[in-house]
C-alpha positions in Angstrom: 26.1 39.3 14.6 26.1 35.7 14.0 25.0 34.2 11.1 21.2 32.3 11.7 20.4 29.1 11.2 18.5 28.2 7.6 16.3 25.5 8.3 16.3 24.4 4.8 20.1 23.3 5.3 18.9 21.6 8.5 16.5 19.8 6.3 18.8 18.9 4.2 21.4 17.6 7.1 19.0 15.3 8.4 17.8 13.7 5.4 21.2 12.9 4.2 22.1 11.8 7.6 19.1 9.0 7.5 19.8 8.3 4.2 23.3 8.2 4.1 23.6 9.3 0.5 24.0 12.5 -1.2 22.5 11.4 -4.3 19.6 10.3 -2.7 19.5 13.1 -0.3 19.7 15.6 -3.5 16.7 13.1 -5.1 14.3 13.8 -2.3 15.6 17.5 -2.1 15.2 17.8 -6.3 18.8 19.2 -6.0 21.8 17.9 -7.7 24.3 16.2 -5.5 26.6 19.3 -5.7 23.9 21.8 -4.6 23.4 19.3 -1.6 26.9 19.3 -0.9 27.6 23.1 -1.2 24.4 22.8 1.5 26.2 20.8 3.8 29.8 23.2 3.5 27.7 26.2 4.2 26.5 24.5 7.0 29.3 23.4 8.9 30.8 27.3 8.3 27.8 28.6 9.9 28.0 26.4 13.2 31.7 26.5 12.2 32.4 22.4 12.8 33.1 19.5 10.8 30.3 17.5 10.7 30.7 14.6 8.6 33.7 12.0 8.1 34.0 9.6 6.0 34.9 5.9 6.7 35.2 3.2 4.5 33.8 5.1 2.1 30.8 5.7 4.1 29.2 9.4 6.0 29.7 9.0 9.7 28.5 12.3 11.7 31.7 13.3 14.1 30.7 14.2 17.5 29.8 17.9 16.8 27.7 16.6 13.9 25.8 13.9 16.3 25.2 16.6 18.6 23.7 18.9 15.7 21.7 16.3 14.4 19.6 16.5 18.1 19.3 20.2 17.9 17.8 19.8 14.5 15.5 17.3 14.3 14.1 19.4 17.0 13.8 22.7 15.2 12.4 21.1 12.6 10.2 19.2 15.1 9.2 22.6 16.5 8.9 25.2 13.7 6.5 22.5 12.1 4.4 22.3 15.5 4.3 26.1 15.5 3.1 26.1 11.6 0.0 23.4 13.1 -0.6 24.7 16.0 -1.2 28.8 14.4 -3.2 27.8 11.6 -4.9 24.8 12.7 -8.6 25.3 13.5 -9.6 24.5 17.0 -11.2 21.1 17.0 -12.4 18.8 19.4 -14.0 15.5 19.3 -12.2 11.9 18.7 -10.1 9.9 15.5 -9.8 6.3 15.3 -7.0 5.2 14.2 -5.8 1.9 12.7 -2.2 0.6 12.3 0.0 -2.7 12.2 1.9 -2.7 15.6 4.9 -3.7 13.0 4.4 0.1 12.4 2.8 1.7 15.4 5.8 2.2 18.0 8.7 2.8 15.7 6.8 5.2 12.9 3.8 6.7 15.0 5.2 8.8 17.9 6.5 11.8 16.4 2.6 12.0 14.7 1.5 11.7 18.0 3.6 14.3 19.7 2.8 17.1 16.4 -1.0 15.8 16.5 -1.6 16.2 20.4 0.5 18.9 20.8 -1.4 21.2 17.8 -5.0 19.9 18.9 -5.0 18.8 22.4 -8.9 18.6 23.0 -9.6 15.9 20.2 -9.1 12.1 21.6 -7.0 9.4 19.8 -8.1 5.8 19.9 -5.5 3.4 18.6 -6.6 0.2 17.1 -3.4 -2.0 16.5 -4.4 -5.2 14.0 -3.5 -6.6 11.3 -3.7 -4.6 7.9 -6.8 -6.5 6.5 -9.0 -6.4 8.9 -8.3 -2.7 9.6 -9.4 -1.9 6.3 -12.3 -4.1 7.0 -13.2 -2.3 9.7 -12.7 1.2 8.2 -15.2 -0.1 4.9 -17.5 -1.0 7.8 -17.8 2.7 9.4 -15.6 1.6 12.8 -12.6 3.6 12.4 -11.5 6.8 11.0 -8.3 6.3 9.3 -5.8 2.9 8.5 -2.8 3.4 7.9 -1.6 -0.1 6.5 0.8 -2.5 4.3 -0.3 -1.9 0.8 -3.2 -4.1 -0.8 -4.1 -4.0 -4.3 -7.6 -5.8 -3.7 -9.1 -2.7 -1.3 -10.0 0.5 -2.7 -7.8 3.3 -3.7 -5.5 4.9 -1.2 -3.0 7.5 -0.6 1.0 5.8 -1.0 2.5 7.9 2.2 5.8 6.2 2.4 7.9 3.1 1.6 9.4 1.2 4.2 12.6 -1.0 3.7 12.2 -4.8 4.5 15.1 -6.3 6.0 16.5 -9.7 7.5 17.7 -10.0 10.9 18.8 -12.6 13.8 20.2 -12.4 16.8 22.9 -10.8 18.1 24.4 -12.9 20.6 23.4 -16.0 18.7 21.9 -17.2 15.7 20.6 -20.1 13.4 20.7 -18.6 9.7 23.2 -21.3 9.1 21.3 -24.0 9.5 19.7 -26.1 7.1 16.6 -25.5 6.9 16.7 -22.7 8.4 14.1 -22.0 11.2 11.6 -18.8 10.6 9.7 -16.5 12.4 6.4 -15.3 10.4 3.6 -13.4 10.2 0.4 -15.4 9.5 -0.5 -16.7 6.2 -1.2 -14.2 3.9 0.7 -11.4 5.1 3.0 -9.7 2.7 6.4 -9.3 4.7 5.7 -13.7 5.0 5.5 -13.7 1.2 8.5 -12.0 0.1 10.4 -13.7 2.8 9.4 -17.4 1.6 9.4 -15.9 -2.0 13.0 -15.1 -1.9 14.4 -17.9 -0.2 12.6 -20.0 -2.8 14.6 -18.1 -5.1 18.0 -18.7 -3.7 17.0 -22.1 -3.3 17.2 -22.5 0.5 15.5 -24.9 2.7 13.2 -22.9 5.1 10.9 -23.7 8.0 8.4 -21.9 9.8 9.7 -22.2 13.7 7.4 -19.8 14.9 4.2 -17.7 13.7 3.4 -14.3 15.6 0.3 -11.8 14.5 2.5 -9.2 16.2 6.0 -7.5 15.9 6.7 -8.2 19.9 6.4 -12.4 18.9 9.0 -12.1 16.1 11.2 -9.5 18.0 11.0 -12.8 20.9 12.0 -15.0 18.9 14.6 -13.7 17.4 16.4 -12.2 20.1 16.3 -15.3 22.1 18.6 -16.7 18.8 15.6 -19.4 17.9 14.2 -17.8 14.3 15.4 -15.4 11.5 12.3 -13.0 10.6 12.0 -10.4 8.3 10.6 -6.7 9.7 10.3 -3.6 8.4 13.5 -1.4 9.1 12.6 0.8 11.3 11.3 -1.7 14.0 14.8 -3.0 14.1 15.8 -3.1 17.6 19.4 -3.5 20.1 19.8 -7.7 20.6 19.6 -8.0 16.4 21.4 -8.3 13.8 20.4 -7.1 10.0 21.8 -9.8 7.7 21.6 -10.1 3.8 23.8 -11.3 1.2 26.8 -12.0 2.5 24.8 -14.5 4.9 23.1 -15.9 1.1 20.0 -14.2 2.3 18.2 -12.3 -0.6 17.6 -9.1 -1.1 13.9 -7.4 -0.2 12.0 -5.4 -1.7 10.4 -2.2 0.2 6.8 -2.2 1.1 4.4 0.7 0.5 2.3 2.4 3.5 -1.1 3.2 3.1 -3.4 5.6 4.2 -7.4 4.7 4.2 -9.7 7.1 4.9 -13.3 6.1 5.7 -15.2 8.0 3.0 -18.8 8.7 5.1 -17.9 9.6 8.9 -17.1 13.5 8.2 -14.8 14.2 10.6 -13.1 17.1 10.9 -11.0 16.1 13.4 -9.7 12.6 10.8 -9.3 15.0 8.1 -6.4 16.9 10.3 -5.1 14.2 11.1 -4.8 12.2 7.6 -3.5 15.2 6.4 -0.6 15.6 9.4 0.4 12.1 8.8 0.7 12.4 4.8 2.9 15.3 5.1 5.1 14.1 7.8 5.7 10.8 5.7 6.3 13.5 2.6 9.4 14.9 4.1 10.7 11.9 5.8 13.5 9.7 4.3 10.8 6.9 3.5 9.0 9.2 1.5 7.2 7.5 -1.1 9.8 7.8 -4.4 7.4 9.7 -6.8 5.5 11.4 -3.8 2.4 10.7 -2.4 0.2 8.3 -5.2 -3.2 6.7 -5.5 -3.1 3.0 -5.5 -5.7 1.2 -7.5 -8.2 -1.7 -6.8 -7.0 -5.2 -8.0 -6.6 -9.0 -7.4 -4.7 -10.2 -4.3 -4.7 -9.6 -0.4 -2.1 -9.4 2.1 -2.3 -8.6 5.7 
């Protein structure tokens, strides 16, 4: 009989996969980096492949390990589904929810698929704004949940995840040699803006704002066309750009946290699943908040 699959070294495949480390892999596991790699060896024996080389120093997945990493992320996909779907209570009724389309089509469709899939009578609105007057509209009683950039001067929150900032320009051309060098922003006020301008002031380089879009889809435009350099969140990283940091004398970024609001006075049962779905999908991603899922607290600033 052949041996089973153990979904907890399929976990632990796709995690190091995304993060490309073992030690982080074993941090997020709360393994040490030879339990995770004893993981991985007792893997490959059981589907009885290789599925990692290395190159340069670096993980690459070989081709049996690409088309493993497929198969897993949809038994994972699945046996989490199932887990919903048995014990969930059967709800209809609607959830408003509020994100960033910086965040929306790159983080939000695998919640969609588990959410609709486990309760398919309730109805999702999506409201796709800014992060400050999301939260302005959740404090007002409009929507249901935000799930936002973080901002000290709202009230407490849960920390679901930490997304990577990075720098990119175009592929097939590209201006971040000029000086100054032309920009593609958020509006004023808007976090990802500040730490962009923040670090070039740093480095000491000549900046200018060549275009300002309220959406990911303006500073995707501009930067494909080869007209601005822009800083998004990794995952909304897309073919046509190019990531570009140090070696360009770009700075480093810092990560930003995500969110999640809850409106405090709607009691819906139907929010509640659906909070609770999206903090626990975030929880074993590999932008899992470092410490877990926190509270953040009131304080002074605001960012969009």
């Amino acid at each position: 009989m052949k041996q089973p699959l153990d979904l907890r070294l399929l976990q632990a495949f796709i995690l190091l996969v995304e993060t490309g480390s073992v030690s982080e892999t074993a941090r997020r596991l709360g393994r040490t980096q030879p339990a995770v790699s004893l993981q991985m060896r007792r893997l490959e024996e059981t589907v009885h492949a290789k599925l990692f080389t290395t190159v340069n120093r670096k993980l690459v997945l070989t081709p049996d390990g690409e088309l493993l990493l497929g198969y897993a992320r949809t038994i994972m996909n699945l046996q989490e589904e199932v887990k919903v779907r048995l014990t969930a209570p059967k709800l209809s009724g609607k959830v408003v929810l509020g994100v960033p389309d910086l965040y929306a089509a790159y983080l939000l469709p695998p919640i969609l698929s588990s959410f609709s899939n486990a309760f398919p009578d309730i109805e999702v609105e999506l409201r796709t704004l800014l992060s400050s007057p999301l939260v302005t509209q959740l404090k007002r009683g409009e929507i249901d949940l935000a799930l936002v950039t973080d901002m000290r001067a709202f009230d407490e929150g849960d920390v679901v995840a930490r997304e990577p900032l990075v720098w990119v320009t175009g592929e097939a051309r590209s201006l971040h040699n000029n000086n100054p060098v032309p920009l593609a922003v958020l509006p004023p006020g808007n976090v990802f803006r500040d730490l962009a301008l923040a670090g070039l002031a740093t480095m000491g380089r000549k900046w200018k704002i060549a275009f300002v879009s309220a959406g990911i889809s303006g500073l995707q435009a501009a930067v494909l066309s080869g007209s601005a350099v822009s800083v998004v969140a990794k995952s909304s990283v897309m073919p046509g750009m190019r990531v570009i940091g140090a070696a360009e004398s770009f700075p480093a970024l810092p990560g930003v946290d995500l969110v999640l609001y809850r409106a405090g006075k709607r009691n819906n049962a139907a929010a509640d699943v659906m909070g609770d779905l999206i903090t626990e999908y975030f929880a074993r991603s590999s932008i899992a908040p470092v410490t877990g899922a926190a509270k953040t607290q009131a304080g002074s600033g605001s960012h969009e």
